[in-house]
PDB file with SEQRES, HELIX, SHEET and CRYST1 records, atoms N, CA, C and O in Angstrom:
SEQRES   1 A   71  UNK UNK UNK UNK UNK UNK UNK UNK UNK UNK UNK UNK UNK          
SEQRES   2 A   71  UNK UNK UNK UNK UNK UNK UNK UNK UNK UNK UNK UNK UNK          
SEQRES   3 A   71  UNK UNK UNK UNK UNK UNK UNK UNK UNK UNK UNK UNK UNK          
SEQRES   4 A   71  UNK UNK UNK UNK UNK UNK UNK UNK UNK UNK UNK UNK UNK          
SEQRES   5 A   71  UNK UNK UNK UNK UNK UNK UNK UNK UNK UNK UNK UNK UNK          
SEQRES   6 A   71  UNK UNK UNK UNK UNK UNK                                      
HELIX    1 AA1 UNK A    7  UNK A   29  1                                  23    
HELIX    2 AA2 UNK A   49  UNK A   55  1                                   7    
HELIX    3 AA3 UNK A   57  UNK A   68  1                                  12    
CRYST1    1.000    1.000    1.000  90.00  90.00  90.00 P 1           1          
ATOM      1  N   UNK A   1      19.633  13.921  -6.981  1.00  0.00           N  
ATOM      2  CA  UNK A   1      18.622  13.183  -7.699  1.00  0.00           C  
ATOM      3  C   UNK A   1      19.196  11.861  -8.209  1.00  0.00           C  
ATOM      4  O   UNK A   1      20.336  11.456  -7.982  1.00  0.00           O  
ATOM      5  N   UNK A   2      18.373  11.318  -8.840  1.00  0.00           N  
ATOM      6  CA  UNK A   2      18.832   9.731  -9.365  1.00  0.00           C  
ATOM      7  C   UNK A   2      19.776  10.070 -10.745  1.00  0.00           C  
ATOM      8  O   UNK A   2      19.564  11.123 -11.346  1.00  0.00           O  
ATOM      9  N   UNK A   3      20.842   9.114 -11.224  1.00  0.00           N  
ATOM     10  CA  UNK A   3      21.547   9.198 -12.389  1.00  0.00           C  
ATOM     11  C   UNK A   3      20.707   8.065 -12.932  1.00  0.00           C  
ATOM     12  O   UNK A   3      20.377   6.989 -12.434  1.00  0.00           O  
ATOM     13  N   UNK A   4      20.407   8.740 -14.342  1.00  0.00           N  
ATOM     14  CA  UNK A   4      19.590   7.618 -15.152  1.00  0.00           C  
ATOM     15  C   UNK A   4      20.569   6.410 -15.524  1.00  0.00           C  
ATOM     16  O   UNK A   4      20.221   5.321 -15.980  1.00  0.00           O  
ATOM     17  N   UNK A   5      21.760   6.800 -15.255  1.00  0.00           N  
ATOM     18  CA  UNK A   5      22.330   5.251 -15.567  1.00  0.00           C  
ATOM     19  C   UNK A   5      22.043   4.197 -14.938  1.00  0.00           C  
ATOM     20  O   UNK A   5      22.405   3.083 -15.315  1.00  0.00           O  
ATOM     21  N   UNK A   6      21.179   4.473 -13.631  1.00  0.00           N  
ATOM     22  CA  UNK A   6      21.419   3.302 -12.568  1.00  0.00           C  
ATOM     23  C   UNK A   6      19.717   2.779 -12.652  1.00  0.00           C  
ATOM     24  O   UNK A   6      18.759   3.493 -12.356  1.00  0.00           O  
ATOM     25  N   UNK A   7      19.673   1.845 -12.966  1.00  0.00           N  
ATOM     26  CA  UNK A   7      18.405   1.073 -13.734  1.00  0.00           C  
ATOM     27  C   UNK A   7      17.594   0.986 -12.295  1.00  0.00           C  
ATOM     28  O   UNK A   7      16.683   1.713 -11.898  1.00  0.00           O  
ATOM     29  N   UNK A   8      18.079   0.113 -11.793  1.00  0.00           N  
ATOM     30  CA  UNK A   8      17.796  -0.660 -10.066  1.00  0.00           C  
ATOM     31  C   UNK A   8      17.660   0.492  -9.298  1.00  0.00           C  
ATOM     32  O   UNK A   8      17.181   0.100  -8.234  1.00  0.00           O  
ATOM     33  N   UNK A   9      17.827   1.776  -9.246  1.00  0.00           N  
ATOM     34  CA  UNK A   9      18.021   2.258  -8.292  1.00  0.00           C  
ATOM     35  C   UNK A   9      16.727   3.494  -8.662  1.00  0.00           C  
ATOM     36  O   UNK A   9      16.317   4.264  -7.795  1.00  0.00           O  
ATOM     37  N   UNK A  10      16.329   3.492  -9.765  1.00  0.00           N  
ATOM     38  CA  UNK A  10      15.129   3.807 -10.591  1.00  0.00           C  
ATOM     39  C   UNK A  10      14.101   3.371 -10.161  1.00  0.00           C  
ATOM     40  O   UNK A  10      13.225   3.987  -9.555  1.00  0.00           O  
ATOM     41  N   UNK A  11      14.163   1.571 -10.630  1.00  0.00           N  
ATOM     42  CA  UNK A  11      13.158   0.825 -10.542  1.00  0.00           C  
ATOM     43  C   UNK A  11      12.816   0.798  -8.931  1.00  0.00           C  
ATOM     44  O   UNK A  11      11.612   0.578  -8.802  1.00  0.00           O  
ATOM     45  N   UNK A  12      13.495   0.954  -7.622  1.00  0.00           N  
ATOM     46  CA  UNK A  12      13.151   0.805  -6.462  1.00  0.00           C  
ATOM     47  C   UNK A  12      12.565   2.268  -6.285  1.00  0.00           C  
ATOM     48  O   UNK A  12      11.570   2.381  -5.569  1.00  0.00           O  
ATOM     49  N   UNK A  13      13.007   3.191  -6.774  1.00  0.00           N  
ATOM     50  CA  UNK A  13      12.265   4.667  -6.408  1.00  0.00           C  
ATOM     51  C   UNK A  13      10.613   4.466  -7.314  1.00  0.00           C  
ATOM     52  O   UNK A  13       9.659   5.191  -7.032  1.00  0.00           O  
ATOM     53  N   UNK A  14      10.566   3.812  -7.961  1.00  0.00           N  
ATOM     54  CA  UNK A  14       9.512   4.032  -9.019  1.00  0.00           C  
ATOM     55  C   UNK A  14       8.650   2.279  -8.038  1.00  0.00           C  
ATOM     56  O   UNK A  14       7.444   2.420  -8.241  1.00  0.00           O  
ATOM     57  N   UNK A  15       8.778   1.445  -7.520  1.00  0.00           N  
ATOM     58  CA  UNK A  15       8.502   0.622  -6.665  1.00  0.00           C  
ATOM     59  C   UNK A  15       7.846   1.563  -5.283  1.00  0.00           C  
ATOM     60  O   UNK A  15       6.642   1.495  -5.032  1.00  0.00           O  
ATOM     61  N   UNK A  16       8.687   2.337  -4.536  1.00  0.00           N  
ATOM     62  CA  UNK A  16       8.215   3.038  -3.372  1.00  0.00           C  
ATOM     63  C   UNK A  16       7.027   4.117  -3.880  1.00  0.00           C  
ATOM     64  O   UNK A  16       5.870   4.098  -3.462  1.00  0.00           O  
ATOM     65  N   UNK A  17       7.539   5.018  -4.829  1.00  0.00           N  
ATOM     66  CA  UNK A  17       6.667   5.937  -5.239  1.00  0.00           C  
ATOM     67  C   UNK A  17       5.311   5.113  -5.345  1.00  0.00           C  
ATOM     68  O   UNK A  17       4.413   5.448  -4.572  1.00  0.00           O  
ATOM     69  N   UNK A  18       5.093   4.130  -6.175  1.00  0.00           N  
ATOM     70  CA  UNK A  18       3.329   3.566  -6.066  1.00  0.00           C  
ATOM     71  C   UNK A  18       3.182   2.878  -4.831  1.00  0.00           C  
ATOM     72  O   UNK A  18       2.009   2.680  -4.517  1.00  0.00           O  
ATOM     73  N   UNK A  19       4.028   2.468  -4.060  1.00  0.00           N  
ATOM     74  CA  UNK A  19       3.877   1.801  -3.072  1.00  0.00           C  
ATOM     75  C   UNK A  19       3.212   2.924  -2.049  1.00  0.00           C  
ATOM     76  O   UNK A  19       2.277   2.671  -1.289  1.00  0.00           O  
ATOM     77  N   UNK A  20       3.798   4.080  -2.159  1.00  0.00           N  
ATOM     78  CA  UNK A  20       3.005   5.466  -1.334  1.00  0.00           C  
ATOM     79  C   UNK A  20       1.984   5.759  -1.657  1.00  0.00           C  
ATOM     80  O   UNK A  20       1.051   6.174  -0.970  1.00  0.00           O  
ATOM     81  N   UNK A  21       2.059   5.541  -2.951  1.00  0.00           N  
ATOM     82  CA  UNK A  21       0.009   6.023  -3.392  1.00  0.00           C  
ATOM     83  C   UNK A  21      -0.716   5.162  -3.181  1.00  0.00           C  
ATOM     84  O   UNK A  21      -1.921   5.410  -3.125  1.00  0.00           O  
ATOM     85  N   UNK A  22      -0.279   3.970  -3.007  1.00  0.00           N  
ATOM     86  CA  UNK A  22      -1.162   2.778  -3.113  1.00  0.00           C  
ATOM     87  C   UNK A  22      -1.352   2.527  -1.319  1.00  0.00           C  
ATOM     88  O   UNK A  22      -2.252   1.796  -0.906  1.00  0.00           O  
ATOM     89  N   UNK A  23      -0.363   3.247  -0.342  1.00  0.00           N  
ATOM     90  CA  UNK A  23      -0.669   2.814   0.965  1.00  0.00           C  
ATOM     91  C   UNK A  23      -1.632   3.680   1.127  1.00  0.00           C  
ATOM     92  O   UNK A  23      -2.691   3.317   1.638  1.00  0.00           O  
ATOM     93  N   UNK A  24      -1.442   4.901   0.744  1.00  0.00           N  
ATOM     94  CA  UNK A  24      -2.425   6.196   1.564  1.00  0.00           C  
ATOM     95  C   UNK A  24      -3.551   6.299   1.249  1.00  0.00           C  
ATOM     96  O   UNK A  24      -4.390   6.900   1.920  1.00  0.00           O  
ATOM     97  N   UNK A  25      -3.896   5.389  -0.473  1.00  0.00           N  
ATOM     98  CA  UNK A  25      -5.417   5.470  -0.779  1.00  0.00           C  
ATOM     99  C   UNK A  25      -6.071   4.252  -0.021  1.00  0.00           C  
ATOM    100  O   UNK A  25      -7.259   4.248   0.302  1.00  0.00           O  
ATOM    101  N   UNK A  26      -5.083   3.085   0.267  1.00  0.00           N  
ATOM    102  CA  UNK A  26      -5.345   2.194   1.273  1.00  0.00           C  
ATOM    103  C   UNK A  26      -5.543   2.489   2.508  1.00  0.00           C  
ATOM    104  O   UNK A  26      -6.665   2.078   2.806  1.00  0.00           O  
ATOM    105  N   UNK A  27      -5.064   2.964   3.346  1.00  0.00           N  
ATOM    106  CA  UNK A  27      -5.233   3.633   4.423  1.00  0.00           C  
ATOM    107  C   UNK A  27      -6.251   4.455   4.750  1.00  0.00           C  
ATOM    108  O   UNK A  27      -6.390   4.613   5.963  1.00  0.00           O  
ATOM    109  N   UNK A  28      -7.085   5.088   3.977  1.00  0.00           N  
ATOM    110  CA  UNK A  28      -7.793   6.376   3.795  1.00  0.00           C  
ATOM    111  C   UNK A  28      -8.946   5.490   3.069  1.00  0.00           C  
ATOM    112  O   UNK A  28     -10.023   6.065   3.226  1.00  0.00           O  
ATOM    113  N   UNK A  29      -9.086   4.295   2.333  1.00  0.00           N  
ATOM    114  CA  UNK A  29     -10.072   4.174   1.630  1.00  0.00           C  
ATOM    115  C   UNK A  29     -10.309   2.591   1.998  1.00  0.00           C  
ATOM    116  O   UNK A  29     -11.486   2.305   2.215  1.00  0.00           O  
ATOM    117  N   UNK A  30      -9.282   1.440   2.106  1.00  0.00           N  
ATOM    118  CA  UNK A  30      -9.788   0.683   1.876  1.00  0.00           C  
ATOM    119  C   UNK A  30      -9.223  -0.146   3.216  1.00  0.00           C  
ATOM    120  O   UNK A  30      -9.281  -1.363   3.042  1.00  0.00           O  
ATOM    121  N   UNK A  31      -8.875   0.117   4.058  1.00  0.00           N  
ATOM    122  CA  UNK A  31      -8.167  -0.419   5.495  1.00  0.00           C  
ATOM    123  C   UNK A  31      -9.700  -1.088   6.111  1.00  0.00           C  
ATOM    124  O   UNK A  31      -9.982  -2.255   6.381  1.00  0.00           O  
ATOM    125  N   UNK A  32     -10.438   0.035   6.191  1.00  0.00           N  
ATOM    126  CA  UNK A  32     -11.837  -0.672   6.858  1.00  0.00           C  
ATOM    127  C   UNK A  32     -12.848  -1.551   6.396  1.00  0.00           C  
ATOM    128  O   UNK A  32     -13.840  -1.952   7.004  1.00  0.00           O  
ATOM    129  N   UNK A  33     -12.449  -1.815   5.174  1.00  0.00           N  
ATOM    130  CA  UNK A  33     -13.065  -2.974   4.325  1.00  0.00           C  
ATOM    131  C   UNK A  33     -12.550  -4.010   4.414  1.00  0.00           C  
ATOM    132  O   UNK A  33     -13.253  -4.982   4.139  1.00  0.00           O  
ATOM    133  N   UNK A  34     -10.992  -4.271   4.868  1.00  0.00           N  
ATOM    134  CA  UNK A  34     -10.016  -5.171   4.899  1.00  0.00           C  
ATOM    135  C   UNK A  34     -10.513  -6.100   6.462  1.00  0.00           C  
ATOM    136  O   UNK A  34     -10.812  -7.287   6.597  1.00  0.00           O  
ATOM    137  N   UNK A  35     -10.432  -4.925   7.524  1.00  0.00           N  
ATOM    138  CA  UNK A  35     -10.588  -5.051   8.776  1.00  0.00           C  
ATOM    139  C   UNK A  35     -11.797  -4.572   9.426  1.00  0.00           C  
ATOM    140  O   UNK A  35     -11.539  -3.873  10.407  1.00  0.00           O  
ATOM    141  N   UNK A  36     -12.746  -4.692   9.244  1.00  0.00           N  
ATOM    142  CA  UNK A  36     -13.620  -4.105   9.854  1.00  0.00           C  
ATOM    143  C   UNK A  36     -13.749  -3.503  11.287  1.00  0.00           C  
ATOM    144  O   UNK A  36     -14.271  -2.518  11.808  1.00  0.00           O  
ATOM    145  N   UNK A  37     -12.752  -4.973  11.796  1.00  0.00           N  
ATOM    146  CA  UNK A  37     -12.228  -4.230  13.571  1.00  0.00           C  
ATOM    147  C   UNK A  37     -11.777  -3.077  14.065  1.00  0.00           C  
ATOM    148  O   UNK A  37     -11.904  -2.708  15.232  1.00  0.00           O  
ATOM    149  N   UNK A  38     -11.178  -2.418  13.074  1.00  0.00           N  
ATOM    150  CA  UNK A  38      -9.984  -1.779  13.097  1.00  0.00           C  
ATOM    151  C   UNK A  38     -10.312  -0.380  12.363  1.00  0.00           C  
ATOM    152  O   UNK A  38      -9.672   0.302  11.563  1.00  0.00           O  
ATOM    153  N   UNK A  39     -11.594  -0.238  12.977  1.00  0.00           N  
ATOM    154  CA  UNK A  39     -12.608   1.022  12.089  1.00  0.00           C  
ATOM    155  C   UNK A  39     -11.952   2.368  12.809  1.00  0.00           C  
ATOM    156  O   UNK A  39     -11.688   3.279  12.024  1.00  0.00           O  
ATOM    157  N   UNK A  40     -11.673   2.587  14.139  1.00  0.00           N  
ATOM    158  CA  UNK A  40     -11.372   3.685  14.458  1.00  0.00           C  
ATOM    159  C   UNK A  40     -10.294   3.182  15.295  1.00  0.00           C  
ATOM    160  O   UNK A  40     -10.434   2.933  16.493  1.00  0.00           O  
ATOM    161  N   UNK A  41      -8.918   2.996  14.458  1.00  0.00           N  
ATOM    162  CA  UNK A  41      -7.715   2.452  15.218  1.00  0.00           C  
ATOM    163  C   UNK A  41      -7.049   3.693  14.266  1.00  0.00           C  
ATOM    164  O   UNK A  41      -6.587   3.393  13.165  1.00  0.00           O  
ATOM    165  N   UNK A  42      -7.036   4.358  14.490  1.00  0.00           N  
ATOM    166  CA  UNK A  42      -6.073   5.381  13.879  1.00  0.00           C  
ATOM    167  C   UNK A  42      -4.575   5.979  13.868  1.00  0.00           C  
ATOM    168  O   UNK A  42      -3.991   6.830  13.197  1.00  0.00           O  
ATOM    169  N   UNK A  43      -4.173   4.961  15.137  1.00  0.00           N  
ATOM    170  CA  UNK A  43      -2.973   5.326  16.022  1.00  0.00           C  
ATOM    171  C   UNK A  43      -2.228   3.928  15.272  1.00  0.00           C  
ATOM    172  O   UNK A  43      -1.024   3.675  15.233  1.00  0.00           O  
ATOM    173  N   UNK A  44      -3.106   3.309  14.833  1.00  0.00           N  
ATOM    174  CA  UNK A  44      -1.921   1.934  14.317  1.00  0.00           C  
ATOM    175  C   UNK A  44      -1.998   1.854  12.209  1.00  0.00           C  
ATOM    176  O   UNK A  44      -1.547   0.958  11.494  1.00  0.00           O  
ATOM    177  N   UNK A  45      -2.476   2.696  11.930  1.00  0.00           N  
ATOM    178  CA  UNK A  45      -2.221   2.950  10.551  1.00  0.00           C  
ATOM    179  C   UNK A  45      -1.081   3.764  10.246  1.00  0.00           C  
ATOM    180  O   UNK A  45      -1.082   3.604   9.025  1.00  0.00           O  
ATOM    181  N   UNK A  46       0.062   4.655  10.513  1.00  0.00           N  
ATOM    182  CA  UNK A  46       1.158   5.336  10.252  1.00  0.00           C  
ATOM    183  C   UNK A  46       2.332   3.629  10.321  1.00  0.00           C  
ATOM    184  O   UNK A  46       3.342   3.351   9.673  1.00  0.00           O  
ATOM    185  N   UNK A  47       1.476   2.732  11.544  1.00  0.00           N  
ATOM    186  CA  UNK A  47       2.788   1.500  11.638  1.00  0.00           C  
ATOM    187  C   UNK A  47       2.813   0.810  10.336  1.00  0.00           C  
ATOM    188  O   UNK A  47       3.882   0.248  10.094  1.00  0.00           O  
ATOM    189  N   UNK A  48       1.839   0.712   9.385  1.00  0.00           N  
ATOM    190  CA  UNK A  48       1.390  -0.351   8.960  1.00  0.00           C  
ATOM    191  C   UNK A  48       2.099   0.139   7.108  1.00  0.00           C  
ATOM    192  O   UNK A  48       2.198  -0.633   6.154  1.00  0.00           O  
ATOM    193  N   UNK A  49       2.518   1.807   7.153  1.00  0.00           N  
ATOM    194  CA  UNK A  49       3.115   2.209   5.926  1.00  0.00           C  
ATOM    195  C   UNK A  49       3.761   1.763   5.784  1.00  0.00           C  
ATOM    196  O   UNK A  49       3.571   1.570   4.583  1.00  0.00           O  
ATOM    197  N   UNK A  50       5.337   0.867   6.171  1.00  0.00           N  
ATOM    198  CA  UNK A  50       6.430   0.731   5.208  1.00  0.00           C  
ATOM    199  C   UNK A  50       5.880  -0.908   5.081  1.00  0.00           C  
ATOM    200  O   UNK A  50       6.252  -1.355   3.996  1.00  0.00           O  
ATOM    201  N   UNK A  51       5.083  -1.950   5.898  1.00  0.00           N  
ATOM    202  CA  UNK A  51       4.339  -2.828   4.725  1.00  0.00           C  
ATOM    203  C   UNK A  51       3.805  -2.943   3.602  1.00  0.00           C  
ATOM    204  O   UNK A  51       3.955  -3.891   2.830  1.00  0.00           O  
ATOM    205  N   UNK A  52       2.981  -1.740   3.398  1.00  0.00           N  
ATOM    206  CA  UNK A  52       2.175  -1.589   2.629  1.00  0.00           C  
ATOM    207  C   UNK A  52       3.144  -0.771   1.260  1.00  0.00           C  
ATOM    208  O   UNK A  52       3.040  -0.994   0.054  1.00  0.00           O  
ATOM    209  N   UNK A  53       3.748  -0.128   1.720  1.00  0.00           N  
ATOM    210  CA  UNK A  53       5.104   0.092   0.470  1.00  0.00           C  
ATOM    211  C   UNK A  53       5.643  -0.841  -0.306  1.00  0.00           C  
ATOM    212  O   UNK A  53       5.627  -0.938  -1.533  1.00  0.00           O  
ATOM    213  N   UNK A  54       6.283  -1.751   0.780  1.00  0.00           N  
ATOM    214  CA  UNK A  54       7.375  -3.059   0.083  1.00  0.00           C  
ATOM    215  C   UNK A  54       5.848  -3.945  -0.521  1.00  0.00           C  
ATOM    216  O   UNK A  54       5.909  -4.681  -1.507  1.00  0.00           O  
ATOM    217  N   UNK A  55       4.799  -3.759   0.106  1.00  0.00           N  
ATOM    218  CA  UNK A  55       3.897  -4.889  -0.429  1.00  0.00           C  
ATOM    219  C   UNK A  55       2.815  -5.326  -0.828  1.00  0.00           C  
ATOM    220  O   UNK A  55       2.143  -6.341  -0.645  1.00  0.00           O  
ATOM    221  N   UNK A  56       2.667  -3.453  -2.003  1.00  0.00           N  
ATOM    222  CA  UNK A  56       1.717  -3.304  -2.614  1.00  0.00           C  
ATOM    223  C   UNK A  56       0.901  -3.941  -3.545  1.00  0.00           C  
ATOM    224  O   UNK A  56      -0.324  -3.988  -3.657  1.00  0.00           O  
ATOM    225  N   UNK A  57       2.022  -4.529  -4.336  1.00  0.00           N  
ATOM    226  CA  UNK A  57       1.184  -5.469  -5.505  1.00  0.00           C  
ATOM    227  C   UNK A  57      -0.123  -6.787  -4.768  1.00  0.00           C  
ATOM    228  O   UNK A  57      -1.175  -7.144  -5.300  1.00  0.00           O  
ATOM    229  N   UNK A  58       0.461  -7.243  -3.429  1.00  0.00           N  
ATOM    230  CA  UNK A  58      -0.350  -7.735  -2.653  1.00  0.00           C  
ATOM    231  C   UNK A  58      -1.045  -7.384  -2.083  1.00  0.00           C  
ATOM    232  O   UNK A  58      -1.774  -8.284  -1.665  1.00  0.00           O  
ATOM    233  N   UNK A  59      -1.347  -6.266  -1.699  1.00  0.00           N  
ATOM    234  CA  UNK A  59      -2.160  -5.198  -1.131  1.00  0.00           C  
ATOM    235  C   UNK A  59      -3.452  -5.119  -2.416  1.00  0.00           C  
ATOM    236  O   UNK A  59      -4.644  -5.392  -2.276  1.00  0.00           O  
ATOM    237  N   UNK A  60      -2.903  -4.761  -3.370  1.00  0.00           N  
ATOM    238  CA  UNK A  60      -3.765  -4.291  -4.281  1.00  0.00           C  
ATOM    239  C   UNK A  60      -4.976  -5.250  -4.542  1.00  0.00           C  
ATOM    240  O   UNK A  60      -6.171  -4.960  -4.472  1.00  0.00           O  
ATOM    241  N   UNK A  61      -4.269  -6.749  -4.936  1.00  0.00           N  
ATOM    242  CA  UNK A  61      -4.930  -7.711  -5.101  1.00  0.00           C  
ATOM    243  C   UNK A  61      -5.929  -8.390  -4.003  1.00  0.00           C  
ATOM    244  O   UNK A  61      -7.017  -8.927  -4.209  1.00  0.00           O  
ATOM    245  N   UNK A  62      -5.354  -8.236  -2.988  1.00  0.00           N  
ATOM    246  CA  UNK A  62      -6.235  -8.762  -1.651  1.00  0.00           C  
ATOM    247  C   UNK A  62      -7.637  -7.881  -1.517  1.00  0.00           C  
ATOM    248  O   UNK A  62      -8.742  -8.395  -1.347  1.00  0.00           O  
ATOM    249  N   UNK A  63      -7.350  -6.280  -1.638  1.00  0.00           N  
ATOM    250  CA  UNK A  63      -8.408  -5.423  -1.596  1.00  0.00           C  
ATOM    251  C   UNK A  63      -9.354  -5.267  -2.611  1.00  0.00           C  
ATOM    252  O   UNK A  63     -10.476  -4.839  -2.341  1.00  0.00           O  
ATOM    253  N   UNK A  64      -8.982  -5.607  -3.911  1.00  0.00           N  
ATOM    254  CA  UNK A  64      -9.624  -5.937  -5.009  1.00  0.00           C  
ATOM    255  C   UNK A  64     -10.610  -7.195  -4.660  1.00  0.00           C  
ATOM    256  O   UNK A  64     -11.841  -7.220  -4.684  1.00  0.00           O  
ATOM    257  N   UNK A  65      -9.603  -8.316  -4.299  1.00  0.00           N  
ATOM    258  CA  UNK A  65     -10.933  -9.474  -4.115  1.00  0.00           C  
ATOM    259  C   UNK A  65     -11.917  -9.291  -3.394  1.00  0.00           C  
ATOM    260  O   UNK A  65     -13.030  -9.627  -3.798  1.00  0.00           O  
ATOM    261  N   UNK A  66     -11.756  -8.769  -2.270  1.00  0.00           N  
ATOM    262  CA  UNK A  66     -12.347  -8.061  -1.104  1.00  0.00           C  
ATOM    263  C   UNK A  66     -13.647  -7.280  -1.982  1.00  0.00           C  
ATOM    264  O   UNK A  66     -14.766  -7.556  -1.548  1.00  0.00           O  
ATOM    265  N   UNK A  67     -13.604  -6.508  -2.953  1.00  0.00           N  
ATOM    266  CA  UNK A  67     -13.863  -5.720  -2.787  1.00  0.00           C  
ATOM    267  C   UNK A  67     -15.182  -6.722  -4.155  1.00  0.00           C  
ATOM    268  O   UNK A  67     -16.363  -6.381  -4.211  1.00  0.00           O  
ATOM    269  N   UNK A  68     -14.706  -7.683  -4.908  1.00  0.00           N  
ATOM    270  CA  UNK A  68     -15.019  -8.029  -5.835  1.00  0.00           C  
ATOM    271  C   UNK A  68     -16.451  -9.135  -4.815  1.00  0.00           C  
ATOM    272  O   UNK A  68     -17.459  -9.583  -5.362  1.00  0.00           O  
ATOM    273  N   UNK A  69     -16.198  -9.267  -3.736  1.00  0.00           N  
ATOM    274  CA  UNK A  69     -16.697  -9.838  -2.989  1.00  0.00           C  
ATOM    275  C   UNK A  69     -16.471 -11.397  -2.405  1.00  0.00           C  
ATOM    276  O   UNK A  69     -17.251 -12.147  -1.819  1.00  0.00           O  
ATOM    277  N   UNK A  70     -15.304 -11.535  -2.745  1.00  0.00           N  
ATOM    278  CA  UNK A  70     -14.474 -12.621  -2.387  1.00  0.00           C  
ATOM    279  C   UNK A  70     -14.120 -12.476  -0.967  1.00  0.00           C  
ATOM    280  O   UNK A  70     -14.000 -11.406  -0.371  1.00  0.00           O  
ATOM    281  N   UNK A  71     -13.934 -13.877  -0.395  1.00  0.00           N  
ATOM    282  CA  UNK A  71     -12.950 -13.786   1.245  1.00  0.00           C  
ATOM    283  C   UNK A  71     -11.965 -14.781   1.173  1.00  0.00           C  
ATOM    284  O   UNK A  71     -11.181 -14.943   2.109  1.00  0.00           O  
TER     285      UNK A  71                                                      
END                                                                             
C-alpha cells in the first residue's frame, strides 16, 4: 500500500482514482453527447481510458459546457 509519508505519490493515486470515475461515468454517460458519431463505436472506448484519466479536469469541463449547451 502507499506510506503516508509520500505526499506525491498520494496525490497521483488520489489524481487516477477520480480520473477512473470520471472516465467510466464518461464513457457510459457522456461520450455520445461529446461525439455524436461515435454512438455505437464501442471497440474504441477501452482506447480512450488512460486519456481520460491523465485528463479529467478537462474532460469534466468540456462535458459540462456541452451539456450547459455551449459548443
Amino acid at each position: 500500500m502507499l506510506n503516508s509519508s509520500d505526499p506525491i505519490a498520494a496525490a497521483l493515486s488520489l489524481w487516477a482514482g477520480v480520473g477512473l470515475i470520471v472516465a467510466a461515468a464518461f464513457l457510459l454517460y457522456g461520450f455520445d453527447k461529446v461525439d455524436p458519431g461515435a454512438h455505437d463505436a464501442y471497440a474504441v472506448r477501452p482506447l480512450l481510458i488512460p486519456g481520460l484519466v491523465l485528463l479529467w479536469p478537462l474532460v469534466i469541463w468540456r462535458w459540462l459546457s456541452l451539456v450547459r449547451g455551449g459548443r
